[in-house]
C-alpha positions in Angstrom: -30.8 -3.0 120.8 -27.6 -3.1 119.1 -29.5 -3.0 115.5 -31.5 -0.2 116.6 -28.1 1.7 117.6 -26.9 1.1 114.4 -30.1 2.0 112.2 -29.9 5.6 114.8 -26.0 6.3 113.6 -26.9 5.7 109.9 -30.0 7.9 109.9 -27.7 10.5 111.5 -25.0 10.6 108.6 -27.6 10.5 105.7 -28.0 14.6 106.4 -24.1 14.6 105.4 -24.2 11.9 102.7 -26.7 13.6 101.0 -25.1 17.3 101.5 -22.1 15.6 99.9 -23.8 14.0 97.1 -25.8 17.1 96.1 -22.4 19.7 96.2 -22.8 21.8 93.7 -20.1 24.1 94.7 -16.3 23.5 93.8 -14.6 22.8 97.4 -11.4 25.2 97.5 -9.8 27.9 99.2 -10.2 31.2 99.0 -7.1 31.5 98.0 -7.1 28.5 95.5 -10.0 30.0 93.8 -7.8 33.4 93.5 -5.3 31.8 91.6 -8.0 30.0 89.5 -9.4 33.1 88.4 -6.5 35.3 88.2 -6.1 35.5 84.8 -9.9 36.0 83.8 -10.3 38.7 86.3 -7.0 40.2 84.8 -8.4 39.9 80.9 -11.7 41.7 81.1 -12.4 41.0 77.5 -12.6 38.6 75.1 -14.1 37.6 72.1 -17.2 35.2 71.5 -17.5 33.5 68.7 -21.3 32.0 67.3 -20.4 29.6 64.2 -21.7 26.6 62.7 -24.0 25.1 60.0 -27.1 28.2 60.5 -24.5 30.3 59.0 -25.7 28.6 55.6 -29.4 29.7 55.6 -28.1 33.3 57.5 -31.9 34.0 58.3 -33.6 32.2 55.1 -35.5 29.6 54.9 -37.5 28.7 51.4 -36.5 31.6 50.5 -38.4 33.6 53.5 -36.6 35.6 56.2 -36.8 34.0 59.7 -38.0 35.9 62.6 -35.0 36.1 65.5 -31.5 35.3 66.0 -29.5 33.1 63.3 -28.2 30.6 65.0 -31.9 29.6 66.4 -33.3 29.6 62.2 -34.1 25.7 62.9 -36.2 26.0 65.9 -38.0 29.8 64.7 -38.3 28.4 61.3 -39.7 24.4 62.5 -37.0 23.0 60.2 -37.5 19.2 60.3 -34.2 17.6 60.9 -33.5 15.6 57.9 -34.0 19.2 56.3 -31.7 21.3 58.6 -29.5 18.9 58.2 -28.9 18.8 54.5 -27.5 22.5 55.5 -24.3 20.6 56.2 -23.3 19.7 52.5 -23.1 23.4 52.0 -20.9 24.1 54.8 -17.5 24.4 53.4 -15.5 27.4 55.1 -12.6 27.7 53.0 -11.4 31.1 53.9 -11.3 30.2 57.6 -8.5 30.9 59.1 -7.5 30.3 62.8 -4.3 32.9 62.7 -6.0 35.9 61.1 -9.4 35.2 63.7 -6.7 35.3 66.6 -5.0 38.0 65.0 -8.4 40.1 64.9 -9.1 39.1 68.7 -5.9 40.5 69.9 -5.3 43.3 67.8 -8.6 44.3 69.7 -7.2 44.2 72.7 -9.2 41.2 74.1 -7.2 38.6 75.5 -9.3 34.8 75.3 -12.3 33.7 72.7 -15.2 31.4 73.5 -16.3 29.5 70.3 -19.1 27.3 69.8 -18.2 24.0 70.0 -22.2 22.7 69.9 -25.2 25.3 69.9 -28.7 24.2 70.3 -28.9 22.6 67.0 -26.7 19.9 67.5 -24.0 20.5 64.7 -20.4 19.5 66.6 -17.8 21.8 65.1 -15.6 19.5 65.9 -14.4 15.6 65.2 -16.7 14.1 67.5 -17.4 9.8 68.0 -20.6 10.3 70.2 -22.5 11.7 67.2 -21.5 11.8 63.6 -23.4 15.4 63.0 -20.4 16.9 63.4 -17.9 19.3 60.9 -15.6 16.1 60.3 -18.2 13.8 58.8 -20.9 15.5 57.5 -19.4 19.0 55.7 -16.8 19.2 52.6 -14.6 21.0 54.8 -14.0 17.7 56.9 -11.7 19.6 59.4 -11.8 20.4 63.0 -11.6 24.4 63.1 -11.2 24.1 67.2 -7.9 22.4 66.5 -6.7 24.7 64.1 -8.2 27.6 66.4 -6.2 26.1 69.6 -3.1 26.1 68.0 -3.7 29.6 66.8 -4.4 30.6 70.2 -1.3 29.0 71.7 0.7 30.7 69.0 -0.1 34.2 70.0 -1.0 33.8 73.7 -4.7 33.7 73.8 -6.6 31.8 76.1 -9.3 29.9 74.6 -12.8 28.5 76.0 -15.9 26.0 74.7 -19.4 26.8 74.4 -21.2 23.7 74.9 -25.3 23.9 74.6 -25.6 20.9 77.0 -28.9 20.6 77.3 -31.0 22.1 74.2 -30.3 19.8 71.6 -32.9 19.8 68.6 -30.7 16.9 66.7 -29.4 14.5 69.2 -32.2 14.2 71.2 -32.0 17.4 73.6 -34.3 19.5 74.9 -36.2 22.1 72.7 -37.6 25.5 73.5 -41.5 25.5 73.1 -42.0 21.6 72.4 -40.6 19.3 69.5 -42.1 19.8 65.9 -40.6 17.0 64.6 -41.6 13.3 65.3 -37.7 12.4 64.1 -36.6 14.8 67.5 -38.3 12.5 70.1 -35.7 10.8 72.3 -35.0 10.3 76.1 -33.4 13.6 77.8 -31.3 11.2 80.0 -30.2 9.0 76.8 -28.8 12.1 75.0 -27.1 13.2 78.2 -25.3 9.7 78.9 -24.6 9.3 74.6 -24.0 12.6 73.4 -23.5 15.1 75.8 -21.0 13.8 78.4 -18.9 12.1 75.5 -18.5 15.0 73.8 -17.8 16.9 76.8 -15.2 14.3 77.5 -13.7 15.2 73.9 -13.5 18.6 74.3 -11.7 18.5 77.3 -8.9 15.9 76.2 -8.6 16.5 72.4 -6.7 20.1 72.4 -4.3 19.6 75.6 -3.8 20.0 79.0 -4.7 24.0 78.8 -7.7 23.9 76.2 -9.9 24.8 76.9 -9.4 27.2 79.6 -13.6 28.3 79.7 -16.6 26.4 79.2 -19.6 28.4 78.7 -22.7 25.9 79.1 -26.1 27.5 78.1 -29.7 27.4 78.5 -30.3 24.1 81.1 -33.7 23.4 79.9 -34.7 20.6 81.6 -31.6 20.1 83.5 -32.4 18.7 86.5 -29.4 17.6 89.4 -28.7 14.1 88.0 -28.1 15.0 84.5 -26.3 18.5 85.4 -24.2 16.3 88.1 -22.7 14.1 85.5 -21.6 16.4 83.3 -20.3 18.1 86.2 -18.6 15.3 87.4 -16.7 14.8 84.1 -15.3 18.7 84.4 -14.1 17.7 87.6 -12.0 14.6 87.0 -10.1 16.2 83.9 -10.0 19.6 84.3 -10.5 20.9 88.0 -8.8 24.3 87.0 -11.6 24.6 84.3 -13.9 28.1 84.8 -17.4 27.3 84.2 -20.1 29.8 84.1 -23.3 29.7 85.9 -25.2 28.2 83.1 -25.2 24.1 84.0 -28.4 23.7 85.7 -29.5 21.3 88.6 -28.6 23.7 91.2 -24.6 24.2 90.5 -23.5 27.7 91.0 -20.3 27.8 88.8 -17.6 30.0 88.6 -19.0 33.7 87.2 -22.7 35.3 86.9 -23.9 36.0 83.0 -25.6 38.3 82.1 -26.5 39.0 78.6 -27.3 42.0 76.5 -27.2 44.2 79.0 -24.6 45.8 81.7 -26.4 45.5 85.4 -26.4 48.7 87.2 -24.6 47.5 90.5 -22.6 44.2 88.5 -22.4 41.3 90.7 -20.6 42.6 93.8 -18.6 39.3 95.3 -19.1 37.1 92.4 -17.4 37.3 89.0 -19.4 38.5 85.8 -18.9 38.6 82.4 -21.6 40.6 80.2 -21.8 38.9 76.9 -23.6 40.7 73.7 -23.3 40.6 70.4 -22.4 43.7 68.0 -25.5 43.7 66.0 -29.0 42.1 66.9 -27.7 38.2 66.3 -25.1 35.9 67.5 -24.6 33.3 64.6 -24.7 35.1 60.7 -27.7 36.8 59.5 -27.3 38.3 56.1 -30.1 40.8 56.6 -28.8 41.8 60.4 -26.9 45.2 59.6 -27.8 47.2 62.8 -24.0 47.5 64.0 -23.6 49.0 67.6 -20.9 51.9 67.1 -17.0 52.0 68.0 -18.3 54.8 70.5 -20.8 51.9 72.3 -18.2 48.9 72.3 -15.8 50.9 74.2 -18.1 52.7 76.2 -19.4 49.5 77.2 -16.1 48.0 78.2 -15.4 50.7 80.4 -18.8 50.6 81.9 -18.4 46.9 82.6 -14.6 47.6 84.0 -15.7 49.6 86.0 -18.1 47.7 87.9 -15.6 45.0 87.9 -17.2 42.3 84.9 -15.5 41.1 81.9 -16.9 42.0 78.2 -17.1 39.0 75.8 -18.4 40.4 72.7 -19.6 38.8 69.8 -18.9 37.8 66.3 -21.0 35.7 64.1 -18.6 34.2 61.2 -20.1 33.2 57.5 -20.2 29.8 56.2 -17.4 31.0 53.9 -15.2 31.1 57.4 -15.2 34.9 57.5 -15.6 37.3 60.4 -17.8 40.3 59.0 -16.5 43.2 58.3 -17.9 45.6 60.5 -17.3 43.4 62.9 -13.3 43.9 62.4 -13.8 47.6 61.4 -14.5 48.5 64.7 -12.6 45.9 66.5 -9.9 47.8 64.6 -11.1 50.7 65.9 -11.6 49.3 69.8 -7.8 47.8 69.7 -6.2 51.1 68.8 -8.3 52.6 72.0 -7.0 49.9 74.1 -3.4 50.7 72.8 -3.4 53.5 74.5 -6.0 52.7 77.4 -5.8 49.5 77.5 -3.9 49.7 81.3 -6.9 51.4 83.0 -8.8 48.0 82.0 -6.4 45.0 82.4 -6.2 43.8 86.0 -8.6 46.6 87.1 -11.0 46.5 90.0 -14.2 48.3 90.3 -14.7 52.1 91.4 -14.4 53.2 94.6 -17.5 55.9 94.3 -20.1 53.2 94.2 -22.6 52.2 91.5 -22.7 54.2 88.0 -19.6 55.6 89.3 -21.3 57.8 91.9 -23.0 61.0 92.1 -21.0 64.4 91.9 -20.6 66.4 95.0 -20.0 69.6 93.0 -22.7 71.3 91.3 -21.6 75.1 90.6 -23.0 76.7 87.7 -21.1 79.6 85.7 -22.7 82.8 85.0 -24.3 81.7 82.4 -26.3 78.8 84.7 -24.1 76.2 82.9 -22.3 73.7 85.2 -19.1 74.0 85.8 -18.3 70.2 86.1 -19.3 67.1 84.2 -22.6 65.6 85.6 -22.6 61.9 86.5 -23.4 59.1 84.0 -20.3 61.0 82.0 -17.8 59.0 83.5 -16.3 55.6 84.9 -13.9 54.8 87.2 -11.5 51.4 87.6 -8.4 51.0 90.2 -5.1 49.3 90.8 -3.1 49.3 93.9 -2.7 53.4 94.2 -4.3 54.1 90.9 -7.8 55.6 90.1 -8.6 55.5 86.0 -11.1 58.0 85.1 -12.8 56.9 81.7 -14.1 60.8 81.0 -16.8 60.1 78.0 -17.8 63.8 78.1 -15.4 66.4 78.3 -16.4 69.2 80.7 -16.4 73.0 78.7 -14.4 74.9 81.2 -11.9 72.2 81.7 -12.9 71.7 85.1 -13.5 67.8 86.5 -15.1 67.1 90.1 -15.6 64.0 91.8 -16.3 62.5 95.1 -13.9 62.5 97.9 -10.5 60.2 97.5 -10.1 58.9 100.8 -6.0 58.4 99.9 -3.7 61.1 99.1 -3.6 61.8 95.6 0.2 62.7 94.3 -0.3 63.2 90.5 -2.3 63.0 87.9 -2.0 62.7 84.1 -3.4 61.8 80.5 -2.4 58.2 79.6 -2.8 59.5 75.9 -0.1 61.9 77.0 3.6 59.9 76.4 5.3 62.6 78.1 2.6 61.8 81.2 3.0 65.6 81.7 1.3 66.5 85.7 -2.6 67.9 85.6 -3.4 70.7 88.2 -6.0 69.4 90.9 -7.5 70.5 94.0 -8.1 68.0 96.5 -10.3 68.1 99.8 -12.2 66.4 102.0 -15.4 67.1 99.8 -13.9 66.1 96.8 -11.6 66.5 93.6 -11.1 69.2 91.3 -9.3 68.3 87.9 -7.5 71.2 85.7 -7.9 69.7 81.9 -6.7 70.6 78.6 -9.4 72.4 76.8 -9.9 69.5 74.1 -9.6 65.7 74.8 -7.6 63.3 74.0 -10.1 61.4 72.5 -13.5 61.7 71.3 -14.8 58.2 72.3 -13.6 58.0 76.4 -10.3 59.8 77.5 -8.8 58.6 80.4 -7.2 60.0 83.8 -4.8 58.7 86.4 -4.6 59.5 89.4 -1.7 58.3 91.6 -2.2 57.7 95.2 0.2 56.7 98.3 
C-alpha cells in the first residue's frame, strides 16, 4: 500500500516536472522584462550586417551568375565543400574597418548592429576552437573583425548583437535546405549541435565581455527540434540571462521579439516586440550584379511606418570581401541620418499610434470647389507618441495647408514643426470629431515632415 502511495504522488508531479523541463519561456517579471528591453524598444533602428566568405564569389560561380541571395551562392549554386571552401584563401578584407562601419551606423541615426558571426555556410567570422573554418585560421586576414567591431561599438556607444545560423550548417554538419548535394556534408544533426554549435555559442558569449553581445539573432531552425534548441538555450541562460533573443531558435521557445522579414505587417505585433529586418537592395550578403537600391524616400518611409506601429527597423548591409560597406548603401544612410537629425525624437523611445492600424482612417472628407479634398487622405501619414506627445510623420503634404485627423481624446496645447528651431505655434482646430491643422504652404521636407502635438 505504501509503494502504491508513493508510485500515486510521483505520477502526480510528472505533469510539473515535465512543464518545467519543456519551459521555453524566460521566467521573469513583468517588470524585469521592462528593464530588459528598455533600451531596444527605445533604439528602433539598427543596422544588420551580412558578411563573410560568399562575399568572394558575390553571385558567380564558374564564371555564371547564381540565382538568389549572396550569401546562399553555396547551397543555389551545389558548391561541394572542399570547393566553397577554397573561397577562404581569397578572403582578405584589408580595408575593413570597425570605426568607420560604426561611424556609418550612427551617423544614420541607428543605434545597435547585428553582424554575422556564422550564416548557413558554416564560415565563423570569428577565432573559433570548435571548428577551424573560421576567419582566424583559414583566410590571409587571420583577424577576428567581431573583436575589432566590439571595441568600435564600445567606443562610440553602440550596442552590438550576433547572428548565429544555429541550425543550417552546410559545412559542419548542419542542416541544409532541400537535401545535402554533397556526400562530404553528411553528419549527425545532434553531433554538430553538441561540437559546433553550442561551443561556438559559448565563444561568442564570453570572448567580447560582459555586455557583448547585447542581441542574438538565431535563424532558420531547420530541423530543430526541443532537445537540440534546449541546449543552446540553456547555454544563453547560464552566461547571459539579460541576452534578447529573437524568435528564431526552434523547438518551441518563443524568445524575446517577433521577425518579420521584408515586409512591414499591417497591424505589427500588438503585445510582443518586433523588429522588421530587410535589406536595401534584393540580397543580404554582396552580389556584384544586385544594384536595385530601395530609395532614401522608402528607408525613411519605412522607419516611420514601422515606428509607428511600435517595431524596430534593422536594415541591411552586405560588405565586400575587400571589407567595404557599398556605396549606396552609405549614400543614403547619409541621407537617412541627416532626416533623423532633425526627426530623429519622433522615433527614439516612441510608442505606437493612438488611431489604430495604418494610422487610421480620416474623419474629414470635404472637397473644395473644385471636388479636390481639402485634407490629406490616409495611407499619407504615420503617427508615434511619448508621454503628452503625438508625432505626425506627414509624407504628403496637403494643397491647401489644411491637416485632419481623428479625434485626440487629450487636450492638445500646441503644436509645431520639429524642422522648425524656433518651434514657432501652428493654428489648429480641435473637436470632439477630430483635428484640424493650419500648415505652411511648403514642407519642411520632401521625404516625411513631421508634427508635434503637445498634450496635458
Amino acid at each position: 500500500m505504501k509503494q502504491f502511495f508513493i508510485i500515486v504522488a510521483l505520477a502526480a508531479l510528472l505533469p510539473l516536472a515535465q512543464a518545467q523541463t519543456n519551459q521555453t519561456d524566460k521566467v521573469e517579471t513583468k517588470e524585469q522584462r521592462d528593464a530588459r528591453m528598455a533600451w531596444w524598444r527605445d533604439a528602433k533602428f539598427g543596422m544588420f550586417i551580412h558578411w563573410g566568405v560568399y562575399s568572394v564569389p558575390a553571385g558567380y560561380y564558374h564564371g555564371q551568375p547564381v540565382a538568389g541571395i549572396g550569401e546562399w551562392i553555396m547551397n543555389r549554386g551545389k558548391i561541394p565543400m572542399a570547393e566553397y571552401q577554397q573561397f577562404a584563401r581569397e578572403f582578405n578584407p584589408t580595408n575593413f574597418n570597425a570605426d568607420q562601419w560604426v561611424k556609418i551606423a550612427k551617423n544614420a541615426g541607428m543605434k545597435y548592429i547585428v553582424i554575422t558571426s556564422k550564416h548557413h555556410d558554416g564560415f565563423a567570422m570569428f577565432c573559433s576552437r570548435a571548428s577551424q573554418w573560421n576567419i582566424c585560421d583559414t583566410t590571409p586576414f587571420g583577424r577576428d573583425p567581431l573583436k575589432e567591431l566590439a571595441a568600435a561599438c564600445r567606443k562610440q556607444g553602440i550596442r552590438l548583437g550576433f547572428y548565429y545560423s544555429q541550425a543550417q550548417d552546410w559545412n559542419n554538419g548542419g542542416a541544409a535546405a532541400g537535401g545535402k548535394w554533397d556526400p562530404a556534408q553528411e553528419h549527425s544533426m545532434d553531433d554538430y549541435i553538441d561540437r559546433t554549435a553550442v561551443p561556438q555559442v559559448r565563444e561568442i558569449l564570453t570572448n567580447y565581455g560582459p555586455d557583448i553581445p547585447a542581441v542574438l539573432w538565431w535563424d532558420t531552425p531547420r530541423d530543430m527540434n526541443y532537445e537540440r534548441a534546449e541546449k543552446l538555450y540553456r547555454v544563453t541562460q547560464e552566461l547571459r540571462p539579460d541576452l534578447i533573443e529573437n524568435n528564431r531558435l526552434g523547438g518551441g521557445f518563443k524568445g524575446d521579439t517577433e521577425t518579420p522579414e521584408q515586409h512591414i505587417p499591417a497591424q505589427g505585433y500588438p503585445g510582443r516586440d518586433w523588429e522588421t529586418c530587410m535589406t536595401m537592395n534584393n540580397t543580404w550578403g554582396f552580389k556584384r550584379d544586385d544594384n536595385n537600391w530601395k530609395s532614401t524616400e522608402t528607408l525613411i518611409r519605412n522607419l516611420c511606418d514601422i515606428a509607428s506601429k511600435g517595431g524596430n527597423y534593422l536594415l541591411n548591409v552586405g560588405p565586400t570581401s575587400e571589407g567595404l560597406i557599398p556605396p549606396p548603401s552609405v549614400e543614403r544612410l547619409a541621407e537617412v541620418g541627416g532626416w533623423m537629425r532633425t526627426n530623429g525624437e519622433a522615433i527614439y523611445g516612441t510608442g505606437p499610434t493612438p488611431f489604430g492600424a495604418e494610422a487610421g482612417k480620416l474623419s474629414e472628407t470635404d472637397k473644395d470647389k473644385n471636388g479636390k479634398p481639402k485634407f490629406i487622405t490616409a495611407w499619407d501619414w504615420r503617427c508615434t507618441t511619448k508621454p503628452r506627445k503625438i508625432y505626425l510623420h506627414i509624407f504628403k503634404w496637403p494643397e491647401h495647408g489644411k491637416f485632419g485627423l481623428p479625434a485626440v481624446k487629450t487636450k492638445i496645447t500646441r503644436a509645431y514643426l520639429l524642422a522648425d528651431p524656433k518651434q514657432r505655434k501652428l493654428k489648429y482646430k480641435q473637436t470632439d470629431q477630430g483635428v484640424t491643422l493650419m500648415l505652411p504652404e511648403k514642407a519642411p521636407d520632401a521625404i516625411a515632415s513631421v508634427v508635434c502635438l503637445e498634450t496635458r
